[in-house]
Wavefront OBJ file of the C-alpha trace (Angstrom):
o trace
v 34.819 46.296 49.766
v 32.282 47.294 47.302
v 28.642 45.139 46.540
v 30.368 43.614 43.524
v 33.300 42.209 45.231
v 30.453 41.027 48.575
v 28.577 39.259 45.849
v 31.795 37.308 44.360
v 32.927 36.857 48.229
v 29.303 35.157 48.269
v 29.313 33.259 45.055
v 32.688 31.784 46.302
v 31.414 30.950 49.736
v 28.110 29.181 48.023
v 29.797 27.459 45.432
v 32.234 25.751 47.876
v 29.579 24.949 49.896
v 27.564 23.081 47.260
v 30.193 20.937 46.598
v 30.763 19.861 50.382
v 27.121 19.555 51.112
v 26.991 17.516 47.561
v 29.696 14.676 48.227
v 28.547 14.772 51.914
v 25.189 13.930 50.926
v 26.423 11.667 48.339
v 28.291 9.280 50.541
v 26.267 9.518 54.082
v 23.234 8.158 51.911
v 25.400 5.600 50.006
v 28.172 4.026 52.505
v 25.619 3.457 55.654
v 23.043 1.972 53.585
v 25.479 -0.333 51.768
v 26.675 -1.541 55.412
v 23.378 -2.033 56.612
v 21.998 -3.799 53.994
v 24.758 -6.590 53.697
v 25.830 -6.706 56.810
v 22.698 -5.551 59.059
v 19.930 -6.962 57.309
v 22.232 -9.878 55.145
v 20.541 -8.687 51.708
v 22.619 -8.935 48.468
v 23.819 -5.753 47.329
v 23.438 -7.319 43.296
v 19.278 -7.033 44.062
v 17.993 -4.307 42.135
v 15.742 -3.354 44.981
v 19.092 -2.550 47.521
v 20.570 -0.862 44.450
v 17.828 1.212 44.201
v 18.729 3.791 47.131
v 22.421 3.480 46.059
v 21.588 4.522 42.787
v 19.654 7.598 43.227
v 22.052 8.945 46.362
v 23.795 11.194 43.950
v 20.620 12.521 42.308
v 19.236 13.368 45.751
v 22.477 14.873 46.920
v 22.760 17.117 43.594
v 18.858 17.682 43.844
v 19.137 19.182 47.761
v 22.165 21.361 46.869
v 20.017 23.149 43.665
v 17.364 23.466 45.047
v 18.269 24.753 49.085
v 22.256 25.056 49.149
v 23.197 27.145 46.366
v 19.843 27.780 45.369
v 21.409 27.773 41.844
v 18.488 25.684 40.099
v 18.789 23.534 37.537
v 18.957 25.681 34.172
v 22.678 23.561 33.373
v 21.607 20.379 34.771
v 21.329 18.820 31.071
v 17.579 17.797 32.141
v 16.164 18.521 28.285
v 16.007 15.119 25.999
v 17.598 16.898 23.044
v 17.257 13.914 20.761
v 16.755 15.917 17.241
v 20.056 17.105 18.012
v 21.859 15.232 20.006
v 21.089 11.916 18.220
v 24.827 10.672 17.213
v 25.778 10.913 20.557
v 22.825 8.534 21.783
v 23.745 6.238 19.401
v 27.282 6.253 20.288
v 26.319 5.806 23.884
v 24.105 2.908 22.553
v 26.173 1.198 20.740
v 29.687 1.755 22.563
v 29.524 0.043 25.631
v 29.259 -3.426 23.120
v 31.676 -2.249 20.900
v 34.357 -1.559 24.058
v 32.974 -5.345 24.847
v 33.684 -6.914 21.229
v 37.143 -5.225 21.488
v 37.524 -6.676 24.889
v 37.275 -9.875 23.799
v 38.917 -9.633 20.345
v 41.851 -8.409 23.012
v 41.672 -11.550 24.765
v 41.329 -13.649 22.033
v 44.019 -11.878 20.050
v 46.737 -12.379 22.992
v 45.768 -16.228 23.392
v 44.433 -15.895 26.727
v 40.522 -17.081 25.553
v 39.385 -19.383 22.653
v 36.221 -17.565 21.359
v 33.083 -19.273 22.540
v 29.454 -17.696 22.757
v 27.666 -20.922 24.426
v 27.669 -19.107 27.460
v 25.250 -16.582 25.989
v 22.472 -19.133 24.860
v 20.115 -19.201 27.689
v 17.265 -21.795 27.062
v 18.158 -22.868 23.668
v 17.970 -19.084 22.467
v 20.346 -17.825 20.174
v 23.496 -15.650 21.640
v 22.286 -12.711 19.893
v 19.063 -13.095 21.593
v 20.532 -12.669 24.925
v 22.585 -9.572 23.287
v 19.777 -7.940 22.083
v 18.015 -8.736 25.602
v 20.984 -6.768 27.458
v 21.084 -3.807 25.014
v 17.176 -3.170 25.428
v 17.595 -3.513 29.570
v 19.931 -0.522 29.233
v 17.890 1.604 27.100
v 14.860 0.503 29.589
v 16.721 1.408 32.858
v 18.606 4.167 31.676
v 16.391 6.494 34.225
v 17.609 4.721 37.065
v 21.549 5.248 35.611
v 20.346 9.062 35.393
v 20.315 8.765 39.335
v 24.428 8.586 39.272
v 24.511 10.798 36.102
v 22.993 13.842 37.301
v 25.356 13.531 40.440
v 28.180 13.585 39.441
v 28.867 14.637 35.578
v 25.869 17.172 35.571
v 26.500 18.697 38.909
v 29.983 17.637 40.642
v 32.395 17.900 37.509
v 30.892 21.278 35.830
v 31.432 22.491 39.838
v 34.994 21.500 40.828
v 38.066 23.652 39.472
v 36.369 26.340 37.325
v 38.044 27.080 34.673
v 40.013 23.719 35.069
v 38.305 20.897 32.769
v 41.165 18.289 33.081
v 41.866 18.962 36.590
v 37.782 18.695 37.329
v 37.464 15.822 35.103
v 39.929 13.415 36.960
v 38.673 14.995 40.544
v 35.201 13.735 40.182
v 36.351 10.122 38.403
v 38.690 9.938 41.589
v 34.949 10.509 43.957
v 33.082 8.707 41.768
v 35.689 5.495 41.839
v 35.981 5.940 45.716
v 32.145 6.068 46.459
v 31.956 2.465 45.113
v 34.938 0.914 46.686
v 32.824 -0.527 49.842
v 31.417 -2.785 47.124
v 35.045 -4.622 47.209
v 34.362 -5.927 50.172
v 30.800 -6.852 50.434
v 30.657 -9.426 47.705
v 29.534 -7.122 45.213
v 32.343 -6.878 43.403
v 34.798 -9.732 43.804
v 38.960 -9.656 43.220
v 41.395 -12.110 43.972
v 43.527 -9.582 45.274
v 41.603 -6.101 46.764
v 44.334 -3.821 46.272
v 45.179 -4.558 42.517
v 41.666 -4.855 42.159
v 40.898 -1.073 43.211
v 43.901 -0.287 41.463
v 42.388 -0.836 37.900
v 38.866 -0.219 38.645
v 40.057 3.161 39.607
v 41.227 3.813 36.562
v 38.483 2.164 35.423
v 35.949 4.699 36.317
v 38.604 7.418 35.339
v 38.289 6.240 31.699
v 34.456 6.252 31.813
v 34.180 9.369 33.375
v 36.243 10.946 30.328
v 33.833 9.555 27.452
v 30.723 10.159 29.854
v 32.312 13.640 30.432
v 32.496 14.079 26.571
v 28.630 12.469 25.869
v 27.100 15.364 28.564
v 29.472 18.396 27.327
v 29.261 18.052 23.669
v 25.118 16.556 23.335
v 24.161 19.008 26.240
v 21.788 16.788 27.879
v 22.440 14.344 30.713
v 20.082 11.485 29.095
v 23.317 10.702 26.688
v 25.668 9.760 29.496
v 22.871 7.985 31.373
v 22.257 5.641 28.423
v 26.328 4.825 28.612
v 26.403 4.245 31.869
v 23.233 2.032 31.807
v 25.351 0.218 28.772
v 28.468 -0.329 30.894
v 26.525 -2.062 33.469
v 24.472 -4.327 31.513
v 26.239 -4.478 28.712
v 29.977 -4.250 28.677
v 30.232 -5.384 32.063
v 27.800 -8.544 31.963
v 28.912 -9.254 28.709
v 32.686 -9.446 29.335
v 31.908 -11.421 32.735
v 30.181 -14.501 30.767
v 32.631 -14.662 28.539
v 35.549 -14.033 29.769
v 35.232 -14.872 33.552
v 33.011 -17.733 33.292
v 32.681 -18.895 29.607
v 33.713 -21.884 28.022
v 36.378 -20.500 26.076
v 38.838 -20.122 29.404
v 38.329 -18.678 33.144
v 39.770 -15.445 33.322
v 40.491 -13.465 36.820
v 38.503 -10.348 36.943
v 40.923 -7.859 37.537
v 42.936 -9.507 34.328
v 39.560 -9.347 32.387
v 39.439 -5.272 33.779
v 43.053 -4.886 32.831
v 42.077 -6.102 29.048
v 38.779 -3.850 29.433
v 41.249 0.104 29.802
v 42.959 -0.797 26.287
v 39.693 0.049 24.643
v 38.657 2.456 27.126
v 42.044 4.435 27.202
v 42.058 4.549 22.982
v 38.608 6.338 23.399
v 39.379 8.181 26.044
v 42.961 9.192 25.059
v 41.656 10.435 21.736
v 38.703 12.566 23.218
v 41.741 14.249 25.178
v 44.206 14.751 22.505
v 41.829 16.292 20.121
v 40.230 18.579 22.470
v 37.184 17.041 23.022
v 36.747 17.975 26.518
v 36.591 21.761 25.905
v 33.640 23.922 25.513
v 31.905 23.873 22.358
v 33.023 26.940 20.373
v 29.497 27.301 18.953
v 27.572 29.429 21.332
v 24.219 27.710 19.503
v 25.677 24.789 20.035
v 23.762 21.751 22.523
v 25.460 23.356 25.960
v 23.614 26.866 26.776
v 25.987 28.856 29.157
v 29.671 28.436 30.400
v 29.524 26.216 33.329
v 31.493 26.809 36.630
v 34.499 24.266 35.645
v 34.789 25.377 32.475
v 36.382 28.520 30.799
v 34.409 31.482 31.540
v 35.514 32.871 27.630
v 34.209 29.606 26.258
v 30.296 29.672 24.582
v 29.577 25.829 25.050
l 1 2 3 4 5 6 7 8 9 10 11 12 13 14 15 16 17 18 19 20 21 22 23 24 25 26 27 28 29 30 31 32 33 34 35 36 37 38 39 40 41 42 43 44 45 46 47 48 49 50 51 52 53 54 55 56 57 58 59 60 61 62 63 64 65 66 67 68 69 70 71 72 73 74 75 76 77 78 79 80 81 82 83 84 85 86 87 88 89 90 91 92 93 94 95 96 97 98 99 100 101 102 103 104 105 106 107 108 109 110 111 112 113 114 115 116 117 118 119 120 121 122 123 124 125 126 127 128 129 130 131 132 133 134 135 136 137 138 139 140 141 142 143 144 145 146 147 148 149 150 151 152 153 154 155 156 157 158 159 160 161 162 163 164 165 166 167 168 169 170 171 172 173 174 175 176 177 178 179 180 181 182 183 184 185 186 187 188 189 190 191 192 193 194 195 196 197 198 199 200 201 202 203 204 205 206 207 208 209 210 211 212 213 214 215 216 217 218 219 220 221 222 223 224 225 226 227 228 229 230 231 232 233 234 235 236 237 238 239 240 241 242 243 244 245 246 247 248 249 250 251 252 253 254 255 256 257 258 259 260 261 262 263 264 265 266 267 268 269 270 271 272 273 274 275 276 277 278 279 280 281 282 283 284 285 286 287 288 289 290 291 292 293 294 295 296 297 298 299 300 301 302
């Protein structure tokens, strides 16, 4: 065996090894810490102050491997702002998480199953788009603490796992990323009138997500886009469809039926980013990615 093929033997050996050190990491930080804080130490796992550690497990995971598995650094970790370029895709991160919420509801309302009502958004006498406009600036706010998931698992896992595989990659990590949160089914984070239907469509849930957060961190080449999206699905799309929908005046919907109406939206998006190629490599090599990544075609320029 000559040095070449010892170095590839190496590379190999090193790459696989980030990846189990990486989800390793990633869920002995996560699952014992959500354990002990609801059931140890009886805290509420919707306090920003427990989500804290939960939200930056990935981070540290991806940080550790970088920096002492693979030794790899962090020159495709997406860490660069990019905003004179990548500026459409912020402001489709910004603005899509309310625009998959609108349709949400439009959905419901459309099939009968809510009467449009916004009196559940007018906190204190304030106007609904007050409380809108309160929501949207909390995600561009917090969108560093979203980067803690982000740089996890879209700018380290998925550019890692099947090289040369995008698709494959792309529904491995959404399948990690889904299962990493399903303890929060049953500590009264997330609550479902039935667990297994309710895992069911968040699963495919975070699939969906992972596909358009996928696309915002390929094609802008910076992580800050898909941390801005994710921020807006949390406090945005998510809170948003819960007053309305769940708990508004217009009609009590169950939260996995509220989900359910939530993928229509999601899976247009997604399903178009898929069917026109969206997922691939740039073909510009000036364009916002810098190098081929490790899950992505080794002819491609990104």
């Amino acid at each position: 065996m000559n040095s070449a093929q010892k170095g590839n033997d190496l590379s190999r050996v090193s790459h696989r090894t980030g990846i189990i050190v990486f989800v390793v990491l990633a869920f002995g930080l996560t699952w014992p810490w959500l354990f002990i804080a609801r059931l140890g130490l009886g805290l509420s796992l919707v306090n920003p102050l427990v989500q804290l550690p939960i939200a930056f497990s990935p981070a540290i995971a991806a940080f550790v491997v970088r920096r002492w598995v693979t030794r790899e650094g962090f020159g495709d970790a997406g860490l660069a702002l990019k905003l004179r370029t990548a500026w459409p895709h912020y402001l489709a991160a910004y603005l899509g998480p309310l625009a998959i919420a609108v349709a949400t509801c439009l959905l419901a309302a459309g099939l009968g199953l809510w009467t449009p009502n916004l009196s559940g958004l007018e906190n204190g006498g304030l106007p609904w788009w007050v409380t809108v406009a309160g929501w949207m600036l909390a995600a561009l706010v917090l969108t560093p603490v979203y980067f803690g998931e982000e740089f996890g698992w879209t700018s380290y896992l998925r550019l890692r796992l099947f090289p040369g595989r995008p698709y494959r990659a792309l529904l491995a990590t959404g399948l990690i990323w889904a299962v990493w949160h399903y303890p929060l089914a049953f500590l009264g984070y997330a609550e479902f009138s039935n667990v297994v239907a309710g895992l069911a469509v968040w699963t495919v849930s975070f699939l969906l997500q992972e596909v358009i957060l996928s696309w915002l961190r390929l094609r802008s080449g910076t992580i800050w886009t898909a941390s801005l999206a994710h921020a807006g699905n949390n406090l945005v799309l998510s809170v948003l469809t819960a007053v309305l929908l769940t708990a508004g005046e217009g009609g009590a919907l169950d939260a996995i039926l509220v989900t359910l109406l939530m993928l229509v939206p999601l899976a247009v998006i997604s399903g178009w980013l898929l069917l026109t190629g969206r997922l691939l490599p740039p073909a510009n090599p000036a364009g916002p990615a810098q190098r081929p990544q490790p899950s992505q075609p080794a002819t491609s320029a990104p």
